[in-house]
Backbone as ProteinMPNN parsed JSONL, in Angstrom:
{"seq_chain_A": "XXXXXXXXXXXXXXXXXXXXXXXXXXXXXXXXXXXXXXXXXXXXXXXXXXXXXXXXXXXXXXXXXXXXXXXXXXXXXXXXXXXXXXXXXXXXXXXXXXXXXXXXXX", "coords_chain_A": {"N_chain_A": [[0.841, -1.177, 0.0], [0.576, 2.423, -1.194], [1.475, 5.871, -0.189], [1.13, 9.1, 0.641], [2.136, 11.983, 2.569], [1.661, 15.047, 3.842], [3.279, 17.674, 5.05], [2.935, 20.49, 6.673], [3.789, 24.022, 7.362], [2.66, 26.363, 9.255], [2.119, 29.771, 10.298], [1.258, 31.792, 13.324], [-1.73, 32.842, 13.248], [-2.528, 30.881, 11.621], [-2.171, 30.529, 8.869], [-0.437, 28.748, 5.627], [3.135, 28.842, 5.873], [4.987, 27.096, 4.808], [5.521, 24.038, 2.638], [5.763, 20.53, 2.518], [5.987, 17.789, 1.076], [6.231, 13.57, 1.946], [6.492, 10.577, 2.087], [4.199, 7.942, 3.13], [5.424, 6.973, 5.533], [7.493, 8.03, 6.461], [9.074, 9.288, 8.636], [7.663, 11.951, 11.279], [9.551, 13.81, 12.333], [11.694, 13.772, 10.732], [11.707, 15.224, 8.577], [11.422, 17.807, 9.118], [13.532, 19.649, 8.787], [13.994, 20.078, 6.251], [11.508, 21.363, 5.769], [11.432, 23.524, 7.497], [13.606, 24.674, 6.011], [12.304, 25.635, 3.88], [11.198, 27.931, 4.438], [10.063, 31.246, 3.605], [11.121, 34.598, 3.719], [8.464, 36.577, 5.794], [6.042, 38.418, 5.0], [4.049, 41.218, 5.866], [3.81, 43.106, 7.874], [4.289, 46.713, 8.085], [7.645, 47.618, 7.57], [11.232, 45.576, 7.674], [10.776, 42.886, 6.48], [10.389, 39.821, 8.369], [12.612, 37.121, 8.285], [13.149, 35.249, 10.228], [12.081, 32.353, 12.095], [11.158, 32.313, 15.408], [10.005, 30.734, 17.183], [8.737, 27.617, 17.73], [5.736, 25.319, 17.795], [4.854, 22.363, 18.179], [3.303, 18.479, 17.85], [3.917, 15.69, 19.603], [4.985, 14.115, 18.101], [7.059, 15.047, 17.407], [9.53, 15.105, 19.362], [12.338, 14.608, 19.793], [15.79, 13.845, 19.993], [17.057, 14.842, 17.952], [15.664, 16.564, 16.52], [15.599, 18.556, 18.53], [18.241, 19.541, 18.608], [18.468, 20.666, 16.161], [16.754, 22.615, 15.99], [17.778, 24.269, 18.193], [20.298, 24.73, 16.893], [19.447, 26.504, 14.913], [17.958, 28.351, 16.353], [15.615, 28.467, 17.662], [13.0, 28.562, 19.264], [11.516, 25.807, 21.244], [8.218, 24.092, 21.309], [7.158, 21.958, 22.564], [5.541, 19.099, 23.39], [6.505, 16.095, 25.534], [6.822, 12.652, 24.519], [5.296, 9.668, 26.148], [6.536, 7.456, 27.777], [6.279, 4.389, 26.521], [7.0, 2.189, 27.586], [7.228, 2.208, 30.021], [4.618, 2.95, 31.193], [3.513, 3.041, 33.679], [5.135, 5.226, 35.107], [4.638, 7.575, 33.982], [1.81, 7.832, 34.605], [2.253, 8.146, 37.703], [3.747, 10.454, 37.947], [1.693, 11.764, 37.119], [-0.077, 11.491, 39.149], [0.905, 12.342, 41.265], [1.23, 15.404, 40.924], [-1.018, 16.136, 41.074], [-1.82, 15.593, 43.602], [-0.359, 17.124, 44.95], [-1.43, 20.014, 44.087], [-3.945, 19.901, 45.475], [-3.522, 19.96, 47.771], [-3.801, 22.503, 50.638]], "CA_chain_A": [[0.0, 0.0, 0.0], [1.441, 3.228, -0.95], [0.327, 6.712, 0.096], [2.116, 10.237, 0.698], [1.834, 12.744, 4.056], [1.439, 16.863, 3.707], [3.604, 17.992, 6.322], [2.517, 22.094, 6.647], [4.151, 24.571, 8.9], [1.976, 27.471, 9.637], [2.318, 31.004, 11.195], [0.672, 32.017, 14.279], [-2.86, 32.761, 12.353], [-2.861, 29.436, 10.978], [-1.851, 30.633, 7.552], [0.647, 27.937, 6.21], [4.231, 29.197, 5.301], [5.91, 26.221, 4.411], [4.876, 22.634, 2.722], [6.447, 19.553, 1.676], [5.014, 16.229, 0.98], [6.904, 12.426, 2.064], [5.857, 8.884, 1.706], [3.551, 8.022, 4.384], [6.094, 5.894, 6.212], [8.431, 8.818, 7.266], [8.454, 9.73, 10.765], [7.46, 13.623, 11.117], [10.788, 14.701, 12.586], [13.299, 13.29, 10.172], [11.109, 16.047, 7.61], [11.474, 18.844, 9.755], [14.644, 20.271, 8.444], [13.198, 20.464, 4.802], [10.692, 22.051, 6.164], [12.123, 24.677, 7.891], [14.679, 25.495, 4.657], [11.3, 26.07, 2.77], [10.3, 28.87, 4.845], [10.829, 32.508, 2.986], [10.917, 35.71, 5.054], [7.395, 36.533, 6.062], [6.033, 39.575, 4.819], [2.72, 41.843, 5.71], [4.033, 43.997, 8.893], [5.592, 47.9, 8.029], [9.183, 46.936, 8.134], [11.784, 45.003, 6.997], [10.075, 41.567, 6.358], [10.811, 39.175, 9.401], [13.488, 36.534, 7.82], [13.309, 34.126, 11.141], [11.296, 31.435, 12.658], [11.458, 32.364, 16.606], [9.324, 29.795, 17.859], [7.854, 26.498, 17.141], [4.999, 24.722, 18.452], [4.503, 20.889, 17.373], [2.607, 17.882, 18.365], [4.791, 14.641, 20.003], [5.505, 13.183, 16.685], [8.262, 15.749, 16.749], [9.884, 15.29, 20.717], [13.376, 13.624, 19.379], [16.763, 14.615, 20.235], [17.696, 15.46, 17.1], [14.929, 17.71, 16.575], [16.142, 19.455, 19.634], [19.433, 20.178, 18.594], [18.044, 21.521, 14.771], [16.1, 24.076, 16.241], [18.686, 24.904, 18.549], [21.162, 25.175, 16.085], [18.528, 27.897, 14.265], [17.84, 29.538, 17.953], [14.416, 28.248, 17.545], [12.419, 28.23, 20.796], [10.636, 24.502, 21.226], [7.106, 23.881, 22.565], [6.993, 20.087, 22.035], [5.009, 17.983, 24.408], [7.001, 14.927, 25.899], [6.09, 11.388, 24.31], [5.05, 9.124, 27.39], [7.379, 6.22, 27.723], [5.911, 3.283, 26.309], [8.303, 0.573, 28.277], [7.279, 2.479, 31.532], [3.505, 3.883, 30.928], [3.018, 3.621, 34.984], [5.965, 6.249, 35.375], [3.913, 9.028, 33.67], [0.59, 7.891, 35.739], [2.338, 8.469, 39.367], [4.046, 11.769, 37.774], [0.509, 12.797, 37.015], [-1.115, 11.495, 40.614], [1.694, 13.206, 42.368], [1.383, 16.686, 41.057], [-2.56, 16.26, 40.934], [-1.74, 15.528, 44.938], [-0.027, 18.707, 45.354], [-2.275, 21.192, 43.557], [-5.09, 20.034, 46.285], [-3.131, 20.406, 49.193], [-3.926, 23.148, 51.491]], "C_chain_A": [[0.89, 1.245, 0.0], [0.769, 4.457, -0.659], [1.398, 8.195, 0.287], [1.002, 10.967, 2.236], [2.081, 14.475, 3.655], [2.199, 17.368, 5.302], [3.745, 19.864, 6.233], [2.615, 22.499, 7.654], [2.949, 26.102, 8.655], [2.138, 28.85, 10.927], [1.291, 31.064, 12.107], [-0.873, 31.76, 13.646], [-3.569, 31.775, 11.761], [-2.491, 29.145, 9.093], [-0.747, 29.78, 6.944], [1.716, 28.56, 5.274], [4.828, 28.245, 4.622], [5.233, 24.659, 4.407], [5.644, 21.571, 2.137], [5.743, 18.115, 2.165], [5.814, 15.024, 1.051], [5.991, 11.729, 1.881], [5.171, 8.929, 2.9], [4.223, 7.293, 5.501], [7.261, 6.363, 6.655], [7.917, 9.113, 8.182], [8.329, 11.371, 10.367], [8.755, 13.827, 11.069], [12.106, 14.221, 11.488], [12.589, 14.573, 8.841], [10.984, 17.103, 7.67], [12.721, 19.685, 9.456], [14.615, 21.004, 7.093], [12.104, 21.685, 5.195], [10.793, 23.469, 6.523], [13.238, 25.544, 6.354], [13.378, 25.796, 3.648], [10.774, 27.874, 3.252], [11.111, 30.238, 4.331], [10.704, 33.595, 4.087], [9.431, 36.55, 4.951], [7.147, 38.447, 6.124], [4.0, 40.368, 5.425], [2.505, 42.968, 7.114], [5.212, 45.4, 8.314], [6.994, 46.972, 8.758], [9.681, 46.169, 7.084], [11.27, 43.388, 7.084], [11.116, 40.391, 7.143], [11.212, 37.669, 8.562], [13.617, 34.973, 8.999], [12.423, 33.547, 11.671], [11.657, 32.125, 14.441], [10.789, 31.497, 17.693], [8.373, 28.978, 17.223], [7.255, 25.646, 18.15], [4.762, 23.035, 18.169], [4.445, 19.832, 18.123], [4.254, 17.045, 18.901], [4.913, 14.325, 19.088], [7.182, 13.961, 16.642], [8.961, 15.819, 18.077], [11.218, 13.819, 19.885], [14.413, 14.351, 19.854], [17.138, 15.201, 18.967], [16.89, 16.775, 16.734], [14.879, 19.09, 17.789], [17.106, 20.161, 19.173], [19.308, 20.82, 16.848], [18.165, 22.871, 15.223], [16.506, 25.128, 17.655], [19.896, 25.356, 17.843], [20.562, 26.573, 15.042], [18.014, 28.783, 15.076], [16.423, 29.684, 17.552], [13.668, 28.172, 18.749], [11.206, 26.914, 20.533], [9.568, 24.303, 22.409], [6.766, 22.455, 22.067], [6.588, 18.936, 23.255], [5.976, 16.67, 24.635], [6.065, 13.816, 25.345], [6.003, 10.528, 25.918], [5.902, 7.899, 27.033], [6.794, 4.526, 27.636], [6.341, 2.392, 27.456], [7.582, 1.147, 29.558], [5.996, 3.744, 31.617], [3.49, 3.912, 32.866], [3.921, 5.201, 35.692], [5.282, 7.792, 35.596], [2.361, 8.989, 34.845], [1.051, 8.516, 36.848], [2.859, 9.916, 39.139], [2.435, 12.55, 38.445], [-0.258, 12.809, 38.52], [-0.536, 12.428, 41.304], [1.447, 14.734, 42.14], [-0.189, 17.175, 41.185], [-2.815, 16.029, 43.007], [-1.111, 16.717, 45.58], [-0.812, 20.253, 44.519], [-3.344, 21.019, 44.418], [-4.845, 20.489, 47.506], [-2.73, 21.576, 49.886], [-2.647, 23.432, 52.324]], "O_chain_A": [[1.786, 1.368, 0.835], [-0.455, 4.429, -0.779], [2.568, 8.038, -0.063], [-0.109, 10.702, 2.697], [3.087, 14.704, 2.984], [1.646, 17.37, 6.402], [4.73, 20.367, 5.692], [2.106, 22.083, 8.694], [2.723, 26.562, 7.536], [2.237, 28.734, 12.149], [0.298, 30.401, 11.809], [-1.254, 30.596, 13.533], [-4.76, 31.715, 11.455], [-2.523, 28.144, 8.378], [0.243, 29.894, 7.667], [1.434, 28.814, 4.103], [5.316, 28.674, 3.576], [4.687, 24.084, 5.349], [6.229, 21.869, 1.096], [5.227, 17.651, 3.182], [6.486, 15.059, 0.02], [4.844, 12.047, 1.568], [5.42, 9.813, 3.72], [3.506, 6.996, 6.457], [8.095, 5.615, 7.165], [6.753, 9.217, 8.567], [8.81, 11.891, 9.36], [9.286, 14.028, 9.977], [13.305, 14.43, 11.674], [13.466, 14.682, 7.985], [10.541, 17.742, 6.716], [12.758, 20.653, 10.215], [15.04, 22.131, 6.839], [12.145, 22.83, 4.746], [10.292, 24.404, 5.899], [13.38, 26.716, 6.006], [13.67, 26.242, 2.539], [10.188, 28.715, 2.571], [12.317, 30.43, 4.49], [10.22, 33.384, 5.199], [9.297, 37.209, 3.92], [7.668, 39.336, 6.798], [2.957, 39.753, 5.202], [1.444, 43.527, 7.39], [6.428, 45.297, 8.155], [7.246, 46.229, 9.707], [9.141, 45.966, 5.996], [11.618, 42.819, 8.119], [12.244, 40.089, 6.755], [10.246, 37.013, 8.171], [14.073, 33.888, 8.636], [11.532, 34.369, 11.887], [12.842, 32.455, 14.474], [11.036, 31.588, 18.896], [7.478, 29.317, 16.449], [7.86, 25.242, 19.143], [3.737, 23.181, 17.504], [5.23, 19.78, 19.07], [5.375, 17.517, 18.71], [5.372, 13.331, 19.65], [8.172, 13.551, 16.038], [9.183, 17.025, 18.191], [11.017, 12.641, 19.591], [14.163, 15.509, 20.186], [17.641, 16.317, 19.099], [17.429, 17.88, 16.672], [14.293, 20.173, 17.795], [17.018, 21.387, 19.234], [20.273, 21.476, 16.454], [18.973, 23.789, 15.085], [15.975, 26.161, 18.062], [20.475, 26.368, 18.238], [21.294, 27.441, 14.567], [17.629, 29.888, 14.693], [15.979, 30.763, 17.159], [14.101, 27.174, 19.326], [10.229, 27.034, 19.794], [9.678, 24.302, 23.635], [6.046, 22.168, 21.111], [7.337, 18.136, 23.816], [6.201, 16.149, 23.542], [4.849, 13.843, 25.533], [6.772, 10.925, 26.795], [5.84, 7.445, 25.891], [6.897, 3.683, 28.527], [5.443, 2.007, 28.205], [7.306, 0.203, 30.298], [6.142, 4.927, 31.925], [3.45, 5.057, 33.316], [3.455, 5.998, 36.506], [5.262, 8.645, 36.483], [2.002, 9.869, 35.627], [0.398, 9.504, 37.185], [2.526, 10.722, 40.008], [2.108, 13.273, 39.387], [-0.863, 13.772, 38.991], [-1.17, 13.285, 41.918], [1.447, 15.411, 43.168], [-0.526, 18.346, 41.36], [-3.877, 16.311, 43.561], [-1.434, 17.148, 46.687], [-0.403, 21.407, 44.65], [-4.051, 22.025, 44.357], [-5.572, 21.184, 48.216], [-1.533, 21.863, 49.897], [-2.705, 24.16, 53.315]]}, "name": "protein", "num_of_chains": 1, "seq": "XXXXXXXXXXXXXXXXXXXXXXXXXXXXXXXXXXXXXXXXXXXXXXXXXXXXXXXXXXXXXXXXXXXXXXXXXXXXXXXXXXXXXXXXXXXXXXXXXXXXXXXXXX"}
């Protein structure tokens, strides 16, 4: 079965700056570099038309080390949810009881 994936970055607004299309059987983050080299300098504010990405938001598909050290190497600021650790799903449960045990306590 073959199939392709739309991977679309979008500005605040939702408007999308940057698109490129893989096989459906790439992982997000190994596509994220392409991605980013697509993006032109973003124009529609008086001024000199803003040339940089300064922050990126993106689901867990994209929580890798390497994708860390990209968008540190481009002085990208990362809002990337933690994947939950398969091998050790009770880990994340007692995280969550424990801090759900200190937000009640008086």
């Amino acid at each position: 079965m073959t199939g392709a994936k739309h991977h679309i970055l979008t500005c605040g607004n939702g408007l999308p700056i940057a698109i490129v299309q893989s096989a459906a059987n790439v992982n997000d983050h190994l596509v994220l570099p392409e991605l980013l080299d697509r993006v032109r300098p973003l124009r529609g504010r008086p001024g000199r038309p803003r040339e940089k990405i300064t922050a990126l938001i993106a689901d867990k598909g994209y929580d890798y080390p390497r994708v860390y050290d990209e968008l540190e190497q481009r002085r990208i600021t990362a809002y990337i949810p933690r994947r939950v650790n398969v091998a050790h799903p009770q880990m994340h449960f007692d995280l969550v009881v424990k801090s759900d045990l200190l937000s009640t306590s008086r």
